[in-house]
Structure formats: structure tokens, C-alpha cells
C-alpha positions in Angstrom: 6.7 4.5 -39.3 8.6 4.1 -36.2 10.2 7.2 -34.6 13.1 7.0 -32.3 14.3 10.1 -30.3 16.5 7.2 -28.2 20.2 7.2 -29.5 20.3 3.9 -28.6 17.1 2.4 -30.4 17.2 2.5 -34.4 13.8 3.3 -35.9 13.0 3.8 -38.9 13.6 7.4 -38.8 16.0 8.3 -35.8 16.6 12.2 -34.8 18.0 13.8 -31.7 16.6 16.1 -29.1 19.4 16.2 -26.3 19.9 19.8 -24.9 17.0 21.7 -26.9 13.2 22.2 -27.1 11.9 20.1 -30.1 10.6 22.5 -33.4 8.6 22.1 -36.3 10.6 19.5 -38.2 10.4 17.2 -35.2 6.6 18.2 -35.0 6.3 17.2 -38.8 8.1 13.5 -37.8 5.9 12.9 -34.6 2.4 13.6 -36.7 3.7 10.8 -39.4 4.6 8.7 -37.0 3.1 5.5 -35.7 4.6 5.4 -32.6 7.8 7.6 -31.4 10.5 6.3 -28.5 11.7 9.2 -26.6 15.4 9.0 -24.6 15.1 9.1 -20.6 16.2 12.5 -20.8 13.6 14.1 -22.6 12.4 17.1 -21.8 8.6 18.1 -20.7 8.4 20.0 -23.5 9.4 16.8 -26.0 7.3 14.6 -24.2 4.0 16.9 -24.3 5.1 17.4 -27.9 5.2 13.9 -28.8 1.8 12.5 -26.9 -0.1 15.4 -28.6 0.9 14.6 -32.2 1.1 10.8 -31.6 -1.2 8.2 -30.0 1.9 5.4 -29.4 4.3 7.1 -26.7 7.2 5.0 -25.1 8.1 5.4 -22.4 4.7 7.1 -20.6 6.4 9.6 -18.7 2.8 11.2 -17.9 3.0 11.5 -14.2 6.7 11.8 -14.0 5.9 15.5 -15.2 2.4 16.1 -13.6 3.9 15.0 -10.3 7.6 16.2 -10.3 10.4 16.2 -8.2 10.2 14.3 -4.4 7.3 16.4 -3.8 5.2 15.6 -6.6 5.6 11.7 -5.8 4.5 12.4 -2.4 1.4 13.6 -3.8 1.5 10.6 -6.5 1.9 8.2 -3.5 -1.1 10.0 -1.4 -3.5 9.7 -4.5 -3.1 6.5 -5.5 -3.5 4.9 -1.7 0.3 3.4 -1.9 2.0 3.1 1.8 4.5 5.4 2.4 6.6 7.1 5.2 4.4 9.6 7.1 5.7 13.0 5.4 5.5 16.7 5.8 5.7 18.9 2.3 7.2 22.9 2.4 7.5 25.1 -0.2 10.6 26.3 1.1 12.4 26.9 4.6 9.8 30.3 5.2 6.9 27.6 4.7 8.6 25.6 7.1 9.6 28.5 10.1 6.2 30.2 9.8 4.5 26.8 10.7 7.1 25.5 13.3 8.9 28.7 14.2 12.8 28.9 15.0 12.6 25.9 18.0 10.7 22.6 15.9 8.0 21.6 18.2 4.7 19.9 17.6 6.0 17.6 15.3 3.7 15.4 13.3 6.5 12.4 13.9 9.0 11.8 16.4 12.9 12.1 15.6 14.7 10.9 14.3 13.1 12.0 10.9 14.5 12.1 7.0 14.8 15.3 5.1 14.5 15.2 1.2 15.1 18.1 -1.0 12.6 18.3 -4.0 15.3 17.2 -6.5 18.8 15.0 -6.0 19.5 11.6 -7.4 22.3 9.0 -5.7 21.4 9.9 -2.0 22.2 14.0 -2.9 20.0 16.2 -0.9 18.6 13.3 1.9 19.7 13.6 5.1 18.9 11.8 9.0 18.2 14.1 11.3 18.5 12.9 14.8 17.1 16.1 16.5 14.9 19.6 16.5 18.2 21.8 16.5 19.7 19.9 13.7 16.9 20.2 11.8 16.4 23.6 12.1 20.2 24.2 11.2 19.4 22.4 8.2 16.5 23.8 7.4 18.3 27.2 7.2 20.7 26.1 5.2 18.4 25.0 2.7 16.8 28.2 2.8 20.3 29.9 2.3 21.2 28.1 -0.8 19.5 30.0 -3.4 17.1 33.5 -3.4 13.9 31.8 -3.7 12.0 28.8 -1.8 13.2 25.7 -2.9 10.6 22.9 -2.1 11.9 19.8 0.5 10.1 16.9 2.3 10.5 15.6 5.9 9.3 12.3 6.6 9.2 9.8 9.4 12.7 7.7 9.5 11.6 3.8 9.2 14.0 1.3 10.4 14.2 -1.6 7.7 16.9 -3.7 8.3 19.5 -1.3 6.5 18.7 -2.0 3.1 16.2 -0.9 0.7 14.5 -3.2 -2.6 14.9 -1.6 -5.8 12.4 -2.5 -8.5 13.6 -2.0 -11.7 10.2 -1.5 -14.8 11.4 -1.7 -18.1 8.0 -2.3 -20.4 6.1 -5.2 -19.1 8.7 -6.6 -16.8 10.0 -6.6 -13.3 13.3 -7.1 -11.8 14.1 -6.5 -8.5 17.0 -6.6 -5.7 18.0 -5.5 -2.5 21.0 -2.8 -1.7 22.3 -3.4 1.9 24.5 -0.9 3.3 27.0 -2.9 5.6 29.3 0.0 6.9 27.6 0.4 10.5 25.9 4.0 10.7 25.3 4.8 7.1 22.0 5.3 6.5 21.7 5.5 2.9 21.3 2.5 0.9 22.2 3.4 -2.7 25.6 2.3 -4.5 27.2 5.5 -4.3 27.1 5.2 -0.6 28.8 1.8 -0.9 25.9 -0.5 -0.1 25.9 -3.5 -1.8 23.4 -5.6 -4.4 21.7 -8.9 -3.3 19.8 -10.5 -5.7 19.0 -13.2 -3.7 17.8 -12.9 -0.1 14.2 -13.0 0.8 12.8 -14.2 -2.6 9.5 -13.6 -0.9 9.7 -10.3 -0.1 10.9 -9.5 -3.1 8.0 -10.9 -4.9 6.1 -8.7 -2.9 7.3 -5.7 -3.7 7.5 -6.8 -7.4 3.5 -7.1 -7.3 2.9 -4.2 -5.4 4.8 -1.9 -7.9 3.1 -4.3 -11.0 0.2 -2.8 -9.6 1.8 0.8 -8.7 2.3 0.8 -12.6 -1.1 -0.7 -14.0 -2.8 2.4 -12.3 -0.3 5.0 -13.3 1.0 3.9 -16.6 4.6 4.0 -15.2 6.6 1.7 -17.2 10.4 2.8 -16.8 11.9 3.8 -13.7 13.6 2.5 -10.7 11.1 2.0 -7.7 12.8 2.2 -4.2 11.1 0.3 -1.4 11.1 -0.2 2.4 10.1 -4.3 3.5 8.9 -4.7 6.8 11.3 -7.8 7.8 9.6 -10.9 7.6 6.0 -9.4 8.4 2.8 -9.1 6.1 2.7 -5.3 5.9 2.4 -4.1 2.6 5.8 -2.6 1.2 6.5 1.0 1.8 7.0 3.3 -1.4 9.9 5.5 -0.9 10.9 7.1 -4.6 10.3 6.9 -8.2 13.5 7.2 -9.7 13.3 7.9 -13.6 17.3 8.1 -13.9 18.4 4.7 -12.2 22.0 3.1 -12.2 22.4 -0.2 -13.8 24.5 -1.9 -11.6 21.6 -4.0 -10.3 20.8 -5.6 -13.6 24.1 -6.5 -14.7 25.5 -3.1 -16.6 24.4 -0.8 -19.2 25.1 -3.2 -22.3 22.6 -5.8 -20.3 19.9 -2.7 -19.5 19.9 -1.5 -23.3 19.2 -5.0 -24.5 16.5 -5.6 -21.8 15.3 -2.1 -23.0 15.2 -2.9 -26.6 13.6 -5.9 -26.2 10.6 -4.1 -23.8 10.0 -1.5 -26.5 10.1 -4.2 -29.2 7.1 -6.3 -27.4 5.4 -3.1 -26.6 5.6 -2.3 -30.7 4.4 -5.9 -31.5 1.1 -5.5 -29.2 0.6 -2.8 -30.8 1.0 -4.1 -34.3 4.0 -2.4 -35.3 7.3 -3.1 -36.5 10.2 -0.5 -36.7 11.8 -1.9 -40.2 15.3 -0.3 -39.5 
């Protein structure tokens, strides 16, 4: 029996989890099941649930929830040897004053630098910061926005051409593209700052950065998200992992009608290597 959490894949038994914990009764449909398809949006505790009672889980969502938020893939990125930008990790703006005081000095990177707060999808919470006074004033603004630490990352700024690749996992495959920002002196390259998709340029590259995330995924067991890289030009260096980005826009691979399909059929392969079927 296939068991589908996902409003948008039929199993052969379907239920919904969207806004709650799960309880007993969805216990009781996980431990019959041979496999269960969980929504992007599930919850920790729905997840956990699901991988305890079941031995077929899609999608495996296991480090997205033992390394959360920006931080948490900071760490992800440290462990598994992936280039990244050089980055600093707080707890909170205190963290942050007690190491570098109220003038930022000592820096382990030149500015300008890239602040991240923990959590923020679409470019929300990531700023350029051009200078030690700026930073501080943002720094204490973070620190102002709610009555306990809230975790952020500062990382060196790397210069890449004004666009960013986006590698899109759904199951076993890849698909990849570039979003170029062409409005001089914006620095974020997502779609909601009005950077644009090319699918095209730099085939190369982008083949790259499509093996370097197939391998990203082999050793994590990541197998839906949105992967954002940095290339280095035309260069050899190995691609720069920026975020893991479990919500992703669809934009890039041709709308959401286009992504469910791709989605369905992923999940569909996955259940036939497995030797299952949903019969819905």
C-alpha cells in the first residue's frame, strides 16, 4: 500500500497533514504502509513519524531537519567538504558584540561581506554590507527584532558575474539554470528581485554544477530541493555551495503544472525501483 500525505500525488490511500502534528490514525496508515509520500511542507514531527513506522520515505528530508535553517547548512556544507563562501555563525547579535564588540574589527574576511539571517526564503533576511558601521547597525537591528537571540550568518561576498545557477533535484534528476540580475547594483539574484532565467549560457558550467550537486545528493540523500550555486567564470574551481532551498519557485522549470508532472514521475521511478506500485 502506497501512502500519500502529498495533495497532489494519488496513492492508494491519501490523507492530509497540513497545519497539525500527525496522531494515531496516521500512525496506524504509516505502519501498513509500503512506502508513504509526504507534501514539501511537512512538518518535523510528520517526517520523524513517517521514517520510524516506514522503511520507504519520499522525499528524504533527513538533513533538512538535522541541519536547519542557514545555519544548519553551513554546518552541512562544512561536514561534507563542499566549497562554500568563508562564513562566520552567531547565535544572535550578543554572540556577535561579545566577540567583535560595538566597532567590528579583526574580521575574519574583508568587506564587503553578506549577512544571512537563519531563516528567509526569496532574498528576505540577506543583505550586502559594504562596511563595519553598517554592519554593526544591522547587527542591532537584528538583535532588536524579537526578545531572544535569533541566529544569522556573515559570509565573505564573492563576486560571480551577477548571477547565480540554480539546480533544481527532483528524485533522480537534475535540471539546472542560471538567474542573472541585469538591473546594475542589485545584488540578489533570485526572481523576486527581478533577475532573469537563462537556461542556456555556459552549458559547461552548468554541467558542472549539476555533478557537483549529483554528488552533494548521493552523500546526503537530498533528493528535492533547489540548490543555489556561485561558478567561478570560465575557470576550473569547483562550484561554490550557497543554499539548500527545500521551498523553491517553479519559474525555472517551466511552471507548477510542469514541476508536478516532473514530480510525479520522480516519485513514480523511485516506487518502481523499489518494487512498488501505488494502484490508485
Amino acid at each position: 500500500m502506497i501512502l500519500s500525505f502529498h495533495p497532489c500525488y494519488e496513492g492508494d490511500e491519501n490523507r492530509l497533514c497540513a497545519g497539525r502534528d500527525p496522531g494515531p490514525e496516521d500512525r496506524a496508515a504509516m505502519e501498513r504502509a509500503s512506502a508513504v509520500i509526504l507534501p514539501q511542507g511537512c512538518r518535523a514531527s510528520l517526517y520523524r513519524m513517517a521514517t520510524r513506522c516506514c522503511p520507504h520515505v519520499f522525499p528524504d528530508y533527513a538533513v533538512r531537519f538535522a541541519f536547519p535553517g542557514k545555519t544548519g547548512q553551513i554546518r552541512l556544507f562544512r561536514r561534507m567538504g563542499v566549497s562554500h563562501p568563508e562564513s562566520e555563525v552567531f547565535s544572535g547579535a550578543k554572540a556577535f558584540f561579545q566577540k567583535y564588540g560595538t566597532r567590528p574589527k579583526g574580521f575574519l574576511f574583508s568587506f564587503p561581506v553578506v549577512f544571512k539571517r537563519d531563516w528567509g526564503g526569496e532574498g528576505e533576511g540577506v543583505f550586502y554590507v559594504e562596511d563595519p558601521d553598517t554592519l554593526k547597525a544591522l547587527v542591532m537591528r537584528e538583535g532588536q527584532r524579537s526578545n531572544h537571540e535569533v541566529p544569522f550568518v556573515i559570509q565573505e561576498y564573492i563576486p560571480a558575474g551577477n548571477r547565480s545557477l540554480r539546480v533544481v533535484v527532483i528524485g533522480d534528476s537534475l535540471y539546472s539554470y542560471w538567474r542573472c540580475q541585469v538591473h546594475p547594483g542589485r545584488f540578489l539574484t533570485n526572481l523576486a528581485a527581478d533577475a532573469v532565467i537563462d537556461a542556456e549560457s555556459d552549458p559547461r558550467l552548468q554541467r558542472m554544477g549539476r555533478e557537483a550537486v549529483r554528488d552533494f545528493c548521493n552523500k546526503t540523500g537530498v533528493n528535492l530541493a533547489g540548490l543555489d550555486l556561485l561558478m567561478h567564470g570560465k575557470g576550473s574551481a569547483a562550484p561554490v555551495f550557497l543554499e539548500i532551498n527545500y521551498f523553491f519557485g517553479r519559474k525555472g522549470l517551466g511552471g507548477s503544472l510542469r514541476y508536478y508532472t516532473l514530480l510525479t514521475q520522480a516519485i513514480n521511478r523511485w516506487l518502481s525501483e523499489l518494487g512498488l506500485k501505488s494502484h490508485a
